[in-house]
C-alpha positions as CSV (number, residue, x, y, z in Angstrom):
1,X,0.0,0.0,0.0
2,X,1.4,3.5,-0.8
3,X,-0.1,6.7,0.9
4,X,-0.1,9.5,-1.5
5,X,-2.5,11.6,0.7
6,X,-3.5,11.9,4.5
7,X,-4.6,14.2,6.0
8,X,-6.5,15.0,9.7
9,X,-9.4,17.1,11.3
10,X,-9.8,16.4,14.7
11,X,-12.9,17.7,14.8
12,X,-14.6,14.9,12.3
13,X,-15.0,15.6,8.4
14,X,-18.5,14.3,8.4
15,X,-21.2,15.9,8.1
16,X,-20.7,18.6,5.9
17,X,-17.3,18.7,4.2
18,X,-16.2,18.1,0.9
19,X,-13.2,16.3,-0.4
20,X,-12.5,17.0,-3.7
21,X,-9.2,15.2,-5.7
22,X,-8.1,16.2,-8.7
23,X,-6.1,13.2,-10.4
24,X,-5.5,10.5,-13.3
25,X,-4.5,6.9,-13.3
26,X,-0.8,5.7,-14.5
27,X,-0.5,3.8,-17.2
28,X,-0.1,0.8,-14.9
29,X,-2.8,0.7,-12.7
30,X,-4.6,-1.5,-10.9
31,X,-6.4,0.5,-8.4
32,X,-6.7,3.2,-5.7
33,X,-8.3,3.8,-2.6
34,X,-10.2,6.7,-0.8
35,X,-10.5,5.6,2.8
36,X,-12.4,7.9,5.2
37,X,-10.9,6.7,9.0
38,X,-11.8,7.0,12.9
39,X,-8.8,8.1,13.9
40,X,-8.7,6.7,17.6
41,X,-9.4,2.7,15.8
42,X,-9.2,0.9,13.1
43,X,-12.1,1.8,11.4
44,X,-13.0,2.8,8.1
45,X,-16.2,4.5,7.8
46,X,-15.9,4.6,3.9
47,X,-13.7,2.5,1.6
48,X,-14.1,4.0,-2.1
49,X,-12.1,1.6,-4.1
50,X,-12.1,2.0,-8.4
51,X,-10.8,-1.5,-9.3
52,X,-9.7,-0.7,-13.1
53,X,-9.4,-4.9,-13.6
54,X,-12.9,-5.2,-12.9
55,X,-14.1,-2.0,-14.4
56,X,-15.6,-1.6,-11.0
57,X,-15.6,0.7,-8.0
58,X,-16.4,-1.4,-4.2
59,X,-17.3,0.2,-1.5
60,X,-17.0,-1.0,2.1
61,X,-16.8,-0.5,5.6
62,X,-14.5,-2.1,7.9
63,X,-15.6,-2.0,11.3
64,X,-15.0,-4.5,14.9
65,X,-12.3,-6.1,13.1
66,X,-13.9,-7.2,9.5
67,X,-15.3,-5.9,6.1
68,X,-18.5,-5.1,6.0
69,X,-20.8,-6.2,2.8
70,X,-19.9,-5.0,-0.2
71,X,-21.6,-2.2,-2.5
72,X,-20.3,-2.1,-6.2
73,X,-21.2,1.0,-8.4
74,X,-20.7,-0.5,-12.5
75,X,-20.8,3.0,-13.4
76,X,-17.0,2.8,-14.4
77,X,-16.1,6.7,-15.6
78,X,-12.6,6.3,-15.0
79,X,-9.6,5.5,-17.9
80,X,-5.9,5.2,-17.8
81,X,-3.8,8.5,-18.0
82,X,-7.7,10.3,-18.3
83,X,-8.1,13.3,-15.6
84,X,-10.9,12.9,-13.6
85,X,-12.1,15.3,-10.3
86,X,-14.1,13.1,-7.3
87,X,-16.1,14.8,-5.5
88,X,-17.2,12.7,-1.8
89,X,-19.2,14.8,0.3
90,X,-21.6,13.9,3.7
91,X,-24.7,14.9,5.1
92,X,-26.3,13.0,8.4
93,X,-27.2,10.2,6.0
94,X,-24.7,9.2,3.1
95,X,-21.9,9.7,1.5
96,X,-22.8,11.3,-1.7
97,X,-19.8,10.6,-4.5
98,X,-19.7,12.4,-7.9
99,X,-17.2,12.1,-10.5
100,X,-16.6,15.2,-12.7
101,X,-19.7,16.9,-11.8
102,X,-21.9,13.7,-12.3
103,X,-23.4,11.5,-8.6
104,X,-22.2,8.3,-9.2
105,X,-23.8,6.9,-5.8
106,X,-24.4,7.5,-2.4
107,X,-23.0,5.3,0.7
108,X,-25.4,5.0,3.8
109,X,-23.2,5.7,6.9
110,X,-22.7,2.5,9.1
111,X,-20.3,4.3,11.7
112,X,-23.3,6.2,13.8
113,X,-20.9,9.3,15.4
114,X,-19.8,10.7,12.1
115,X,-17.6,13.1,14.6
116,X,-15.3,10.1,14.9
117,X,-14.8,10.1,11.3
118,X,-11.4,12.6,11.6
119,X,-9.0,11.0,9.0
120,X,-8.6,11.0,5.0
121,X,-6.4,8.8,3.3
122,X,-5.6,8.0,-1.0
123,X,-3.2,5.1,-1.2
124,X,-2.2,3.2,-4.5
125,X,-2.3,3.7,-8.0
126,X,-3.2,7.7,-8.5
127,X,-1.5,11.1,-9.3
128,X,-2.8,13.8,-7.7
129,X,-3.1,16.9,-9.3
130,X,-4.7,19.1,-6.6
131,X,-6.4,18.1,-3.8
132,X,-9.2,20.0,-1.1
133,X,-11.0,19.4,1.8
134,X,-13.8,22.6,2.6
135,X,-16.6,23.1,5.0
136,X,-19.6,22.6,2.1
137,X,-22.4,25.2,2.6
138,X,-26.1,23.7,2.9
139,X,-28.7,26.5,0.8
């Protein structure tokens, strides 16, 4: 696994922020990750996983010491050495994912104190062009 981004807000990144990475693939890839953490445990509150062999993103949880079921989105809009902008934001409910301006899919929490959730973290096979992490603002 290599970390090429992490970053943490002690005061919990859900609800109401916005993560935003701006990026593409290598030639060579396999897949990445977008792992939103409880910092104090183990837990992963939301795995966001494109899986370019499967032409398929996972999402997961991984909580008391397992994966949780699996959710796959077939909506594949990524390709190699193609820039693409994800967008995962949070209200009390989901996570809400869009990829270059389009929802992909939402993610009902299963971690119930979103203030736990207080770390961000993109391992494996991405290059990050920019990357930003803002209060959203509800209208």
């Amino acid at each position: 696994m290599t970390i090429r981004f992490e970053a943490s807000c002690p005061d919990g990144l859900c609800p109401g922020w916005s993560f935003i990475l701006k990026g593409e693939t290598p030639v060579e890839a396999n897949k990445f990750e977008i792992n939103f953490m409880c910092d104090q445990d183990d837990r992963i509150a939301f795995h966001f996983n494109p899986r370019f062999t499967e032409s398929d993103i996972i999402c997961n949880s991984f909580m008391a010491n397992h994966w949780g079921k699996e959710e796959r989105c077939s909506n594949f809009p990524f390709g190699i050495e193609e820039p693409f902008q994800i967008e995962i934001c949070s209200d009390n409910e989901h996570f809400h994912v869009y990829i270059d301006d389009t929802k992909i899919m939402q993610y009902k929490h299963r971690v119930e104190d979103l203030k736990t959730i207080t770390k961000v973290q993109v391992v494996n096979d991405v290059n990050i062009s920019s990357l930003e992490i803002a209060k959203k603002h509800h209208y």
